[in-house]
N, C-alpha and C positions, 0 to 999 in steps of 0.2 A: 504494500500500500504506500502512495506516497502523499505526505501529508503537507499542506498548504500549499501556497503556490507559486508558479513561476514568473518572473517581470524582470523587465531593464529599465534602464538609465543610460539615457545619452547625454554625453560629456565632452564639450572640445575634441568631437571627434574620435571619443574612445567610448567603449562600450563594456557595462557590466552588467552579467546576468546572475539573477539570484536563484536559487533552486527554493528556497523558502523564506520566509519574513522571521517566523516563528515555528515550534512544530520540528519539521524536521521527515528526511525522508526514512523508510526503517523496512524493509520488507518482511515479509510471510516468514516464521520460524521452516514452514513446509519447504522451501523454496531453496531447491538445494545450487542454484545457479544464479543468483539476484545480482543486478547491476541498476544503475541509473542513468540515464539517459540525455540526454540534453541537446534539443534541435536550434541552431542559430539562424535557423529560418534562411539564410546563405551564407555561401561562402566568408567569413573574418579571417582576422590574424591575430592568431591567439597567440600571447605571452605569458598568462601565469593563471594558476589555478589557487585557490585558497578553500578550505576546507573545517567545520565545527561539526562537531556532533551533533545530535538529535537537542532540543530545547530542553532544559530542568530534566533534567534523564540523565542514567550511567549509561546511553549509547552513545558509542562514537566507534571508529574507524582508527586501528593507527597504523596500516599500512592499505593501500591501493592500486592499481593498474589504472592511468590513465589510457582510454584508446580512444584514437582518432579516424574521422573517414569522412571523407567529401558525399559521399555518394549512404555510409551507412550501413554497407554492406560486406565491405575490406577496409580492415582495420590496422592501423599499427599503434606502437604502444611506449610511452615512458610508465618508472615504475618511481614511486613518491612515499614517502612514512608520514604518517597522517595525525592524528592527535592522541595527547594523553587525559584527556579531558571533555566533556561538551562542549564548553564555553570560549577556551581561547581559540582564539585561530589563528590556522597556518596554511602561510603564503609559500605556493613550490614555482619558481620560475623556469619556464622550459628552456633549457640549453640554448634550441631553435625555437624563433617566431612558428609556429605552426599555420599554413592556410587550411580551415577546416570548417564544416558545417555540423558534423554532429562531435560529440564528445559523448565517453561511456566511461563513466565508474565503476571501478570492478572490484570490490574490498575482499582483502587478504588477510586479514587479522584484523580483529576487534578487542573489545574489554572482555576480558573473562569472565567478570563479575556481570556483564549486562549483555549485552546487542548491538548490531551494527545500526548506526546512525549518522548521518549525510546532512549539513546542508552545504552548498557549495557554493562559490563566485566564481567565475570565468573572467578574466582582464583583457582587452585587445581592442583594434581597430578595425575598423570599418576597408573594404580590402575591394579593388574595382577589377572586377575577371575579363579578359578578351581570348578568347578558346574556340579553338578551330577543332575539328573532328575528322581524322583522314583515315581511308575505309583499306590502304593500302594498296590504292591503283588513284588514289585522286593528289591532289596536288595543287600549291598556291603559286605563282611565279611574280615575281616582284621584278619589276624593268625600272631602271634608272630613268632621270630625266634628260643626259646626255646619252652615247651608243655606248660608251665605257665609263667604268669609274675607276680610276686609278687612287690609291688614298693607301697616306703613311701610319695612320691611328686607326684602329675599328676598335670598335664594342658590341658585341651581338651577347647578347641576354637571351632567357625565354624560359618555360618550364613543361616538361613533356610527362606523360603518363602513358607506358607503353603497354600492350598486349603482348609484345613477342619479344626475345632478345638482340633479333636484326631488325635493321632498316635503317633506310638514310634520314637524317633529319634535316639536313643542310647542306646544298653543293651550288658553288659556284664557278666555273673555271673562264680563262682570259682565252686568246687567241694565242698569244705569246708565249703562253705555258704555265701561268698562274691557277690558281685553282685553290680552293678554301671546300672542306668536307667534315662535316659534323655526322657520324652515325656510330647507329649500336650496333656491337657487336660480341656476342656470347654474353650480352649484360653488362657488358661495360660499355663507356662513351670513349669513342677515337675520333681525333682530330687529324687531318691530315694539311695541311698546309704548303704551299709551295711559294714564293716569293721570286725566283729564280729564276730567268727563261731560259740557259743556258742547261737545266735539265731537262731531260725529254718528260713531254708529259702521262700521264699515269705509268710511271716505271716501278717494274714488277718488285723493286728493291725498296719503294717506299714502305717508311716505319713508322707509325702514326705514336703520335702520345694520344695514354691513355689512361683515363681518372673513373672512379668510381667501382661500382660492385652489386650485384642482382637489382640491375635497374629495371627489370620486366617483370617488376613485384604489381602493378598496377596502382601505385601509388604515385603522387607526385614530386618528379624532383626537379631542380633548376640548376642550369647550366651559364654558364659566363666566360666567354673570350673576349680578354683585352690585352689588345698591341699596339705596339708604337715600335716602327722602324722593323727591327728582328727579333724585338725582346715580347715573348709574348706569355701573355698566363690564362691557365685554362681549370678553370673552378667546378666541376662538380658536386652541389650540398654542400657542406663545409671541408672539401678535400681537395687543393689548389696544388697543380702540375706547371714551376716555371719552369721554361726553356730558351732557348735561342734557335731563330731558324738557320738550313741551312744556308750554303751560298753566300752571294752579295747583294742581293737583292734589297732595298728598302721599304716597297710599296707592291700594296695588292691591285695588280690591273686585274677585273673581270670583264665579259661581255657586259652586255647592256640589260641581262638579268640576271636573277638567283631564285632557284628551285627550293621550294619549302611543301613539303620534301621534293625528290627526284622524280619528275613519271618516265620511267625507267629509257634511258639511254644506250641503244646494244654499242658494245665495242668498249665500253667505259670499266674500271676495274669495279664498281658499285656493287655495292649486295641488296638484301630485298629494299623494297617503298615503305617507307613507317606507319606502323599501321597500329593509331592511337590518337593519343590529344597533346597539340601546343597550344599553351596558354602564353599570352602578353612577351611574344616573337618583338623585341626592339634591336630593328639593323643600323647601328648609329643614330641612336636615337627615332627611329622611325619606329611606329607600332605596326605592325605589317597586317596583322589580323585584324584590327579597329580599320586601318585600310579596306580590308574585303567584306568586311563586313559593311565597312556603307559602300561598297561598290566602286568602290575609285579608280580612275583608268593608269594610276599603275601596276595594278592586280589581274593577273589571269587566272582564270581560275579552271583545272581541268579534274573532272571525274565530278565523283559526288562529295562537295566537302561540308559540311555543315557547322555552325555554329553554336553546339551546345554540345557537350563531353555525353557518350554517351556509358548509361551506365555499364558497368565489369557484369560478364556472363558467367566468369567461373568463381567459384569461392574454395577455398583452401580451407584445411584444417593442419594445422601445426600437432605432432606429435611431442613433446618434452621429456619425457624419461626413457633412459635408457633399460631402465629395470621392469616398467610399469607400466606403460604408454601402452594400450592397443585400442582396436575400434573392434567392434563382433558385429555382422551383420549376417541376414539368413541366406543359405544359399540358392536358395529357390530352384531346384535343380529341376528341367523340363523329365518328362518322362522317360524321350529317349534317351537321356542317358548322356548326352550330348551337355558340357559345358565351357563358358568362355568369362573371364573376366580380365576386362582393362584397366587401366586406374595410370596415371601421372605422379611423379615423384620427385623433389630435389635434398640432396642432403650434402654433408660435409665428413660424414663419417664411413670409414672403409667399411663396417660391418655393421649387417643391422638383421634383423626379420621383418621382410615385406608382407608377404603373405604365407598365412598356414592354412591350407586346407586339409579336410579329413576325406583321403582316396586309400584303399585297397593296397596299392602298390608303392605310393609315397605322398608327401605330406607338409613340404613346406617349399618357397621361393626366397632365397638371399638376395643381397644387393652385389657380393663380393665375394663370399664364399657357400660353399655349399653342405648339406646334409650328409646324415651315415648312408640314406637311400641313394644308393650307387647309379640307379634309374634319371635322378634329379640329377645327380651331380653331373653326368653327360649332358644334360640341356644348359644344364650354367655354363661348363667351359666352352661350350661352340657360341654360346647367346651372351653373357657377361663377361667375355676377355677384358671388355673395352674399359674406360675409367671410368665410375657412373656419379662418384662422391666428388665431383665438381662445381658442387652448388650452380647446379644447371637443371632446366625439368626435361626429363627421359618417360618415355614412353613404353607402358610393358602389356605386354598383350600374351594372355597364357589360356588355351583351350582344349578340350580333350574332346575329338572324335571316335565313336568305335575303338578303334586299337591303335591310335594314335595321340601321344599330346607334342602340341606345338607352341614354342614361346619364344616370343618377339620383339625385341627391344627397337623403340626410336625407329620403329618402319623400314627397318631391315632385313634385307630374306630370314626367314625362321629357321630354326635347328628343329626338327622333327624326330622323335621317337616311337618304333615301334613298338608296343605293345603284347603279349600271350595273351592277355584276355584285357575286357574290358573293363573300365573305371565308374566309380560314380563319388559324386562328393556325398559326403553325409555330416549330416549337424548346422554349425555358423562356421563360417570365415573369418578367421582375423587377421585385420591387418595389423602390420607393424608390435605386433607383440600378440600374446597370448596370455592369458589366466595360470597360475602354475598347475592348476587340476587340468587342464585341456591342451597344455603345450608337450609334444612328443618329441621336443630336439632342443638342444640346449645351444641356446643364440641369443646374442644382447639384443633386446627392441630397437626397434627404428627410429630413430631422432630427426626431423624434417618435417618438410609436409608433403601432401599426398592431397589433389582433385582429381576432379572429372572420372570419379570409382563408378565403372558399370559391369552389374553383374548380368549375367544374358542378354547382352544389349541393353536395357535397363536402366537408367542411368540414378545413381542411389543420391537422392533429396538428403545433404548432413542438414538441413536445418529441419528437417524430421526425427533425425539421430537426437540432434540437439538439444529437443523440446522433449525428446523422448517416447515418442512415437515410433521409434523404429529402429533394431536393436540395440547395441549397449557400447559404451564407451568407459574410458577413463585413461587420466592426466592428457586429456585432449585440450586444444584451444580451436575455437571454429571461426569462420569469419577471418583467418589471417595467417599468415605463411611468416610467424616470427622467425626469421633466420639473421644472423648476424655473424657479416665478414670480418672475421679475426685479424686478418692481414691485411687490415685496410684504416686507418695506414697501418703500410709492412714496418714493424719496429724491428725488422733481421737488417742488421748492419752492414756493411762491404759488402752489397750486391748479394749476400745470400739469401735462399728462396725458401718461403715461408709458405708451409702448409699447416692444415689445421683441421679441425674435428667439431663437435658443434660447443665445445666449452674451452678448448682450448687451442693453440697455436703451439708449433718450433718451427725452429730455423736452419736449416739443413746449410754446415760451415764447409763440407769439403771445398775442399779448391781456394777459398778465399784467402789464408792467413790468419786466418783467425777463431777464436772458438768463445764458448760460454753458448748461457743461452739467448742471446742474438746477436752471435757472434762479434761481440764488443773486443775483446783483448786479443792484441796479437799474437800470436804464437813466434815470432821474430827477434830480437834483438833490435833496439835502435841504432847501434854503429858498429864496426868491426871492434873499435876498442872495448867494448861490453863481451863481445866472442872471447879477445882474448882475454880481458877476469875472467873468464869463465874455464881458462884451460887450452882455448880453441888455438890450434895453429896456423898457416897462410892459406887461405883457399878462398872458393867460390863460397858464398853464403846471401841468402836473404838478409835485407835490412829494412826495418821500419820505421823511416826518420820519426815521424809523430806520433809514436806508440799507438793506440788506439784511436787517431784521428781518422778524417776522411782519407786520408792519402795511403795508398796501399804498399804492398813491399814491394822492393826491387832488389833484381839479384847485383852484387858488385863484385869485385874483388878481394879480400881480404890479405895487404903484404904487411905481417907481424916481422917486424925487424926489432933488432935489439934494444934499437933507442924510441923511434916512432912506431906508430899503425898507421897504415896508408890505405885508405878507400879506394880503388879502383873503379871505377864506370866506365865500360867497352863501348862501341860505336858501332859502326856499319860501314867503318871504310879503312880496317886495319890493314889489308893486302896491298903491295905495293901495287901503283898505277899507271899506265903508260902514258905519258901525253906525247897527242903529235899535232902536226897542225891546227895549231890554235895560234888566234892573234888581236889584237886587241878588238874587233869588230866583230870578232867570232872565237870568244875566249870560251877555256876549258873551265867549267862549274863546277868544285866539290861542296856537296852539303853533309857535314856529320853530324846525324841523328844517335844520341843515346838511346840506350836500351830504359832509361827513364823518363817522366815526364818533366816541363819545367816546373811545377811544383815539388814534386819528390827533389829534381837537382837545388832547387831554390832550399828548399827543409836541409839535403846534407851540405852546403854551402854555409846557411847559416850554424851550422852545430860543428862548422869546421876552425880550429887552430889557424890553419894554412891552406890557401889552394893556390894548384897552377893550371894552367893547359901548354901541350908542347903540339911541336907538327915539327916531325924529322924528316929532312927533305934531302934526294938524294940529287946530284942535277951535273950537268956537262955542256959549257959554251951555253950557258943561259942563264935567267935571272929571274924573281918572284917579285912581281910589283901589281899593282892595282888593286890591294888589298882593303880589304874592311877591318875597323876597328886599330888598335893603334900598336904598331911593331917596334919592337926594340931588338936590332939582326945584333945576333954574336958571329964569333969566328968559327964555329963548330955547327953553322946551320942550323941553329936551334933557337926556335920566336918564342918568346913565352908574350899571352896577351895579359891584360889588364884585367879583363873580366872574363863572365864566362858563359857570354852572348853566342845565341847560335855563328859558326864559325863559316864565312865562306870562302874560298881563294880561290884565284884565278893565275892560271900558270902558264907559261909560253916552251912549249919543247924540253919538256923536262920530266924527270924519273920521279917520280914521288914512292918514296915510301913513308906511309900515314901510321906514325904513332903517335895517336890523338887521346891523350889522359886525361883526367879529373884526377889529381892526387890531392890527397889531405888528409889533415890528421884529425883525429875525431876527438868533443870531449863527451865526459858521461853527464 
């Protein structure tokens, strides 16, 4: 029951909803799933929730799940500690402004001594939507008011709500070879960018940056590129990817339009049309879709696009425990004998129990590994080789004909097994876990979620589950696909690659240098003189000028002589080199590049005692002149420079042999 009522107060533009004056909201003791609810009638931007107990009453709430959803249907969720008391109140500010129309209270603990008790404020602003709707063949095109636009700054905003994890969101390319490309792909957002004309265009070598993680949740997120010159950043929610592009290029030429999204181009490297909703698209300040929407002649508009978001068709149910988590539905098996069920799935974890059914011959479906039923475990190794705990949704199709069962992953040819006699299911189905009285194989539950579950074509209503109309659940959540990417941001250090499970992450160090758990501490030595306290004699060794910093090792030289330690760093031009006709219009080029970066040389430089550089040149009836940077000749052909700037010389008929050193002595 919920007691008194609902109202607002408009305020300078901000907005607060009450859930009660007095009173207080308190549901049914019966009521073994109770929430509160709250419609803001559209779309706002919510900032902060505030929360008291029930009026003059030991009810109150001291923990809750806030969830959110535009639509009311797909939900995501912060989680808040609520009150010790009825009376005072407590303000939770949301990390992120939220844009949302309903809000759902979901309490987690109350007073022991009493019952749960709700009233609640909502804090936020009034929030103005421009949202386009694209069916995945339609398409906006935005045409400049010149034939091109060449420009050193852009800004492109907007916030999209996808259905699938491809599609383009954004392309625009020049004549010249420019080209700007926003799309999703496996759920992440890629940027690809070309400034350049002197690269060919769409080459098969292009590497997009790429921000974000399970963006085909149907929820909304927002995207932001901003550039100036080649310095560009690219924001997904709150997780910003800087770069620098390549080449020399300063400015983006495009044609005289840009496709929002793409209606598909053949020959072009593009993957599918996005098929979903952009909301308040601003191209440089332009609002593209308040353009289309009143019809303005720089808008074309192809296919079917509409302007209002249309509602999500599929609903998710999250699974949570790994011990406990299952769903039981019945199996409805026809009479022949004859069954099939499909169901969608994404997880992070290597091992789970998708489905157990009760057959004759065997009895359950893994994600990753398989059963003692030797029958089952021939359909997994032909049908689940592949990776499925990708946090991506996979598609599993498992049927038994006659003396046959066949299972299908992701719409790929099936692996088919014969049969000696025929199957039938018997009892309920569970998914993603089982009862311990009803489970006959020992397997951790499935942690993820799981739609679009159809038993004999069928296709099973959870929010009949849900209400309890139709079989049995528990540690489910309905209404939302709670998944959250561990490695996002990746906190694995030096480029090591972070995988993760659905509670936790590591950091796989091989190869890098370094170890812990996110690969923070070198495994290195910072200078040859550290090898030698340590015992170490002349040789080849790793060093890590900045111990644990960004800069990674490099291998040197280590010459331990009686008085100094000498660093060594090799080149790429130690072999001696013939010159022959070369003259000053057409002179001979040497460039030596170390086997380090200038940062790493910059690091042992600075932690160096002493440095030099030499170039031992060996030569007959000729001379070294036209050099860079500043020489001081001895009699023994031996230049030591001043600094220790990339090195170039230019030589006329003469024998080089290149011993080109870094020596220095190191301190600790």
């Amino acid at each position: 029951s919920v007691l008194g009522r609902l109202f607002c107060l408009l305020h300078a533009n901000c907005v607060l909803f009450l859930a009660a004056e007095a009173g207080g909201w308190s549901p049914m003791v019966t009521d073994q799933d109770p929430w509160l609810q709250v419609d803001l009638r559209e779309q706002m931007e919510v900032t902060a929730v505030a929360t008291q107990g029930r009026y003059d009453s030991s009810d109150w709430v001291s923990s809750y799940l806030l969830l959110y959803s535009d639509t009311g249907r797909i939900w995501k969720q912060y989680r808040f500690d609520g009150n010790v008391n009825s009376e005072t109140v407590v303000q939770n500010k949301l990390s992120h402004p939220v844009k949302t129309r309903f809000l759902r209270f979901v309490p987690l603990d109350w007073n022991p001594s009493g019952w749960m008790g709700l009233r609640v404020e909502v804090f936020g602003c009034s929030y103005k939507s421009y949202v386009a709707d694209f069916d995945g063949r339609s398409s906006l095109l935005y045409r400049f008011n010149q034939k091109s636009m060449s420009t050193v700054k852009d800004v492109i905003s907007l916030r999209f709500k996808s259905h699938q994890a491809e599609g383009v969101l954004l392309h625009g390319e020049g004549q010249r070879g420019d080209y700007i490309t926003l799309e999703l792909h496996r759920g992440r957002l890629d940027l690809y960018l070309n400034l350049d004309d002197s690269r060919s265009r769409f080459s098969s070598r292009r590497v997009p940056v790429t921000v974000g993680s399970l963006l085909d949740d149907q929820h909304w997120h927002s995207a932001q590129i901003e550039r100036f010159n080649r310095q560009v950043n690219l924001t997904v929610d709150a997780h910003t990817q800087h770069f620098q592009t390549k080449g020399e290029g300063q400015s983006l030429e495009v044609d005289y339009e840009v496709s929002i999204p793409l209606p598909g181009k053949p020959g072009t490297f593009l993957r599918k049309n996005f098929h979903g909703c952009i909301e308040n698209l601003y191209y440089n300040g332009i609002n593209i879709i308040d353009l289309a929407k009143r019809r303005k002649p720089q808008i074309h508009s192809v296919g079917n696009v509409t302007f209002s978001c249309s509602p999500p068709q599929l609903v998710a149910c999250t699974f949570l425990s790994s011990t406990s988590s299952f769903l039981s539905l019945p199996s409805a098996a026809p009479a022949t004998g004859e069954f099939t069920v499909r169901f969608q799935f994404r997880t992070w974890n290597p091992d789970g129990l998708l489905l157990s059914v009760h057959w004759d011959v065997c009895c359950s479906v893994l994600t990753t590994f398989a059963s003692d039923q030797y029958l089952l475990k021939l359909i997994i190794l032909c049908c689940l080789g592949r990776r499925v705990n990708d946090g991506l949704w996979h598609a599993v199709s498992l049927a038994s004909r006659s003396l046959q069962i066949t299972l299908s992953v992701d719409g790929e040819p099936s692996s088919d097994v014969e049969l000696w006699e025929p199957v039938e299911s018997r009892g309920s189905l569970y998914f993603g876990g089982c009862p311990p009285t009803e489970c006959h194989i020992q397997a951790p539950a499935f942690q993820g979620c799981m739609q679009l579950i159809s038993i004999n074509n069928h296709l099973v209503n959870l929010s009949h589950v849900q209400q309890g109309l139709l079989g049995n659940y528990n540690e489910l959540q309905f209404d939302t696909c709670n998944m959250k990417d561990r490695c996002l941001p990746n906190l694995c250090e030096h480029g090591a690659r972070c995988s993760q499970t659905w509670s936790s992450f590591s950091c796989d160090c091989s190869g890098t240098g370094y170890s812990g758990a996110t690969c923070h501490n070198s495994i290195h030595e910072s200078s040859c003189e550290a090898y030698k306290l340590s015992g170490s004699s002349s040789g080849f060794y790793f060093i890590d000028p900045d111990g644990s910093g960004p800069l990674g090792p490099t291998q040197v030289y280590c010459n331990m002589t009686e008085k100094k330690v000498w660093t060594v760093l090799s080149h790429n031009n130690s072999a001696p080199v013939k010159v022959q006709n070369s003259s000053p219009q057409r002179p001979h080029v040497m460039k030596f590049s170390y086997n380090a970066s200038a940062d790493q040389l910059r690091a042992i430089v600075t932690g160096a005692e002493q440095c030099q550089q030499e170039v031992v040149y060996n030569c007959r009836k000729s001379r070294l002149f036209n050099t860079k940077g500043e020489l001081i000749p001895h009699r023994s052909s031996l230049f030591t420079f001043k600094s220790f700037e990339p090195l170039f010389l230019t030589f006329r008929s003469v024998w080089i042999h290149a011993v080109f050193t870094l020596l220095m002595r190191g301190r600790i």
